[in-house]
C-alpha positions in Angstrom: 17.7 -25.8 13.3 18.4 -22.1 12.0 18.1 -20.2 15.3 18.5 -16.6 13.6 15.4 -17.6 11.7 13.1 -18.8 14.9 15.0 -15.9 16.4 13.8 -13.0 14.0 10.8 -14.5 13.4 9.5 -14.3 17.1 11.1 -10.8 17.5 9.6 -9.8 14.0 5.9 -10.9 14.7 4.8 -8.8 17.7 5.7 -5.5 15.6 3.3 -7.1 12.8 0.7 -7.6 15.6 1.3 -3.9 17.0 1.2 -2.3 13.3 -2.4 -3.6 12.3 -4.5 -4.0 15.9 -3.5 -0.6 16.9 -2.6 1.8 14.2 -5.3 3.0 11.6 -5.1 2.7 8.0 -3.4 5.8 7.3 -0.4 4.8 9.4 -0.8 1.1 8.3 -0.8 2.7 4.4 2.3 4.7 5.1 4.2 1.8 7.4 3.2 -0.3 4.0 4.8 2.0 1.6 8.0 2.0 3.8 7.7 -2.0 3.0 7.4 -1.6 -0.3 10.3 0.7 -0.7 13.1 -1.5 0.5 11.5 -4.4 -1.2 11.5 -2.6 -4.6 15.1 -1.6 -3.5 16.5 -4.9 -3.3 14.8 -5.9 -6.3 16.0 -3.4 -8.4 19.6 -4.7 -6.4 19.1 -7.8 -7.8 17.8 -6.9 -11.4 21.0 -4.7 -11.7 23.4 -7.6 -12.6 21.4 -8.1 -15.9 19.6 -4.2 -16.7 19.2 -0.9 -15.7 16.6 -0.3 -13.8 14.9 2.8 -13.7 14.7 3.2 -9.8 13.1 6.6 -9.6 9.9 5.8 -10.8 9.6 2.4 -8.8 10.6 4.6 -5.5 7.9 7.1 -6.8 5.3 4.5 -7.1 5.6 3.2 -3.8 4.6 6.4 -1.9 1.3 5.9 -4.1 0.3 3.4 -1.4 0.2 6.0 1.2 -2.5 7.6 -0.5 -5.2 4.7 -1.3 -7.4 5.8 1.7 -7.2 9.4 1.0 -8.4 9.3 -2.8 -12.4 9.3 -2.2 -13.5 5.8 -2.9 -15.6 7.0 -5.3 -12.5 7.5 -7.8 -10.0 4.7 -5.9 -11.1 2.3 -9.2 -10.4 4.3 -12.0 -7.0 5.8 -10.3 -5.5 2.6 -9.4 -6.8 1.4 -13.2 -4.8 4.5 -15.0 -2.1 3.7 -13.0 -0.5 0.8 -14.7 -1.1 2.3 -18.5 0.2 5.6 -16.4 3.3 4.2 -15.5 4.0 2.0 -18.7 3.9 5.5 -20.7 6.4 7.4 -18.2 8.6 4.4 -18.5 9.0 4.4 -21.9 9.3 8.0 -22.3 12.7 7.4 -20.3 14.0 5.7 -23.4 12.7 8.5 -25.7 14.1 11.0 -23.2 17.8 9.7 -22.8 17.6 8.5 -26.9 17.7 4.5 -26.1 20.3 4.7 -23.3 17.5 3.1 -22.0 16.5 0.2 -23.4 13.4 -1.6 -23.8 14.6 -4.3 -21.7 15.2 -2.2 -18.9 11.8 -0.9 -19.1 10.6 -4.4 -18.7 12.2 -5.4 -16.0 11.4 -2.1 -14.3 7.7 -2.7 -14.8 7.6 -6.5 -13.6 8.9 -4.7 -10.5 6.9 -2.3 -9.9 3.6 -4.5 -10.7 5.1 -7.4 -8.7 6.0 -5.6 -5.6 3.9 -2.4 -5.0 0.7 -3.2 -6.9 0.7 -6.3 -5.3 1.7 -4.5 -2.2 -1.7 -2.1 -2.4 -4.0 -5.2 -1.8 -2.9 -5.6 1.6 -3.9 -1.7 2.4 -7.1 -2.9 0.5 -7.6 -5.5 2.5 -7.1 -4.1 5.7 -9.6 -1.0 4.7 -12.2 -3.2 4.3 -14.6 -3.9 6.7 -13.9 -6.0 9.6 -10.2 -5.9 7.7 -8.4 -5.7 10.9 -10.3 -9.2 11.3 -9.6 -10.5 7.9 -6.3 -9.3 7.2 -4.8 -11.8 9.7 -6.3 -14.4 7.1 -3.9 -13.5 4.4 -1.0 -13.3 6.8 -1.5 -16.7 8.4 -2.0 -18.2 4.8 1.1 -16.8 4.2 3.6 -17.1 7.1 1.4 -20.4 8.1 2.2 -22.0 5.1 6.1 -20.6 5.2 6.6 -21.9 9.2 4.8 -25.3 8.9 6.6 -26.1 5.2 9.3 -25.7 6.9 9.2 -28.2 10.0 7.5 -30.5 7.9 10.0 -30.6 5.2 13.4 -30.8 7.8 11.6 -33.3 9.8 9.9 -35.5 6.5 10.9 -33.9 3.6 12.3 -36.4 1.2 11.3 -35.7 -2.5 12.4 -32.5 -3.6 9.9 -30.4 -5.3 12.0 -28.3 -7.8 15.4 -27.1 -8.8 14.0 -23.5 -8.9 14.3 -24.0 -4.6 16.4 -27.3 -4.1 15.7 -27.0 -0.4 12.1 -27.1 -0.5 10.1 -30.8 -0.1 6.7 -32.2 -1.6 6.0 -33.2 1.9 6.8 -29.2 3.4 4.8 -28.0 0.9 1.7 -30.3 1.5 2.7 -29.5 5.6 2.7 -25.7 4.9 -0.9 -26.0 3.2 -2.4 -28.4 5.8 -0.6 -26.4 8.8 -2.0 -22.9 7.1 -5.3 -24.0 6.6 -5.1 -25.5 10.2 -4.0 -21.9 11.8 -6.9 -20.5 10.1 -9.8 -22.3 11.4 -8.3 -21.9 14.6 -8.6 -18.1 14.2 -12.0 -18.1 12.7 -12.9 -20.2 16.0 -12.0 -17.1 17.6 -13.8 -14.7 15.6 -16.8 -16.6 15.4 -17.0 -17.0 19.0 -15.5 -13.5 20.4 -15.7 -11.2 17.9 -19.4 -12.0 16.5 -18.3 -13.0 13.0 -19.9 -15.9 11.0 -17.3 -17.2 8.8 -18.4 -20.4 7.1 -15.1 -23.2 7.7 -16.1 -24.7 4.4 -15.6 -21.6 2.7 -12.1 -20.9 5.3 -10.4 -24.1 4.2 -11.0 -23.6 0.4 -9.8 -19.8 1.1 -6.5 -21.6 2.9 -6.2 -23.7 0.2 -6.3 -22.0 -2.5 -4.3 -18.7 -1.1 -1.5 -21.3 0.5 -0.8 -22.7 -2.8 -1.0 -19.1 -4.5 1.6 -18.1 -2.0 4.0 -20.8 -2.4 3.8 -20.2 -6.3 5.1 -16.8 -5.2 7.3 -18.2 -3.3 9.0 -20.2 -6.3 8.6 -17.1 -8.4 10.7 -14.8 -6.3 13.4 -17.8 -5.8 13.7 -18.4 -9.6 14.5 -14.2 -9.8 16.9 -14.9 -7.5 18.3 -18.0 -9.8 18.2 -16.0 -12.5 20.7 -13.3 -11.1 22.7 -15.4 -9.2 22.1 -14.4 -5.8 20.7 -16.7 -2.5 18.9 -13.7 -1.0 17.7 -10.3 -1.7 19.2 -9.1 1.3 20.5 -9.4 4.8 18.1 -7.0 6.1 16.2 -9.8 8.6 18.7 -12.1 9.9 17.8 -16.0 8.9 15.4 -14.5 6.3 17.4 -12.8 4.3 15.7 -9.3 3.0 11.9 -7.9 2.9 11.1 -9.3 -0.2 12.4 -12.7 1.1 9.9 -12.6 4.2 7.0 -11.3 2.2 7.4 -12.8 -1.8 4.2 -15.2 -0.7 2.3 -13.0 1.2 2.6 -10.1 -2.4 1.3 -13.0 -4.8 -1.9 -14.1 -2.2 -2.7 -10.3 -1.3 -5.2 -9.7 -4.6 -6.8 -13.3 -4.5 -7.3 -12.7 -0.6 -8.7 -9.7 -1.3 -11.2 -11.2 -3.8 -12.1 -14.0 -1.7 -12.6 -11.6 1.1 -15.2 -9.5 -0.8 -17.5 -12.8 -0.7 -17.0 -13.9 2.9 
């Protein structure tokens, strides 16, 4: 059993807890952007070995995320919109700008990035701005790290078929454990909020949420691994110890955050 992993992950957690029950959405926003900056970092780490990435404008982007719940709502749409044509155009100006030092491929791997982590990244502030999102962003997490933790007791203590090469480690029985345990975690918690916290959250609609944003995640999951595969590295970092970096610990919970968020706006 990895004890660094149990280790950091029951030293990690509490902070989570303490970040979105006490502080409010402009500190969550900023804490976010923080996130998404060492995430994009070791990303950009990674994508070095094959480009150039053009780092600046990624690091600019994140401190966007700060500012979701200061632009009126009334604009939020059409700002977050412009933003990807936005910076597509200031990307490719750099290869204008330093006459095809920077290359086209650079720019593309510069822009998977920067969609990948931080506008993925911006659904979880969305999410948690919403109303009752204290309540419901717990939803996305335990979809997230549910499905993570339960794949992986399931698959040391049953796993048996490997799923694919892209993770060798992982199981068909983990991941069919992770999705069960998720789902599982989150009727628990809407227990809770149904009974304490007045909400009236249908379980029908719950498990097809878990479901659906379990299997999402683990996709996300497989995508940041086959990244990683691609480069030739085992982690993005060393940054949490048994984890390996931030965009280790939260590749699943980035790829669920905008179907959450949909799914939320029906609930």
């Amino acid at each position: 059993m990895d004890v660094k992993r149990i280790t950091s992950g029951l030293l990690g957690f509490p902070f989570v807890v303490i970040i979105f029950l006490i502080g409010n959405k402009y500190i969550v926003d900023t804490l976010l952007s923080v996130v998404a900056i060492l995430a994009i970092d070791e990303y950009f780490n990674a994508i070095s070995k094959v480009c150039k990435p053009i780092r600046w404008v990624g690091y600019l982007c994140c401190l966007s995320i700060c500012f979701i719940h200061v632009i009126p709502q009334t604009s939020l749409n059409i700002v977050v919109t412009l933003s990807v044509p936005i910076v597509m155009i200031i990307l490719f100006i750099n290869i204008i700008a330093t006459n095809m030092s920077i290359t086209f491929k650079d720019v593309a791997y510069t822009f998977l990035g920067i969609f990948y982590v931080i506008f993925f990244m911006m659904f979880i502030a969305f999410i948690n701005g919403m109303p009752n999102g204290r309540i419901l962003i717990w939803y996305a997490i335990f979809a997230a790290w549910g499905t993570d933790i339960c794949a992986y007791f399931v698959g040391r203590k049953f796993g048996k078929h490997k799923f694919s090469k892209v993770s060798p480690k992982k199981s068909i029985e983990g991941c069919i454990g992770g999705t069960i345990g998720a789902i599982t975690i989150m009727l628990i918690y809407t227990f809770f909020a149904n009974t304490y916290w007045d909400m009236n959250y249908s379980y029908i609609y719950i498990i097809l949420t878990g479901m659906v944003l379990s299997i999402i995640g683990q996709i996300g999951d497989f995508s940041a691994s086959s990244i990683k595969r691609y480069v030739g590295i085992k982690d993005y970092s060393n940054l949490i110890p048994g984890h390996g970096g931030m965009l280790d610990r939260i590749d699943s919970l980035l790829f669920l955050a905008p179907f959450a968020y949909a799914f939320f706006t029906f609930i």
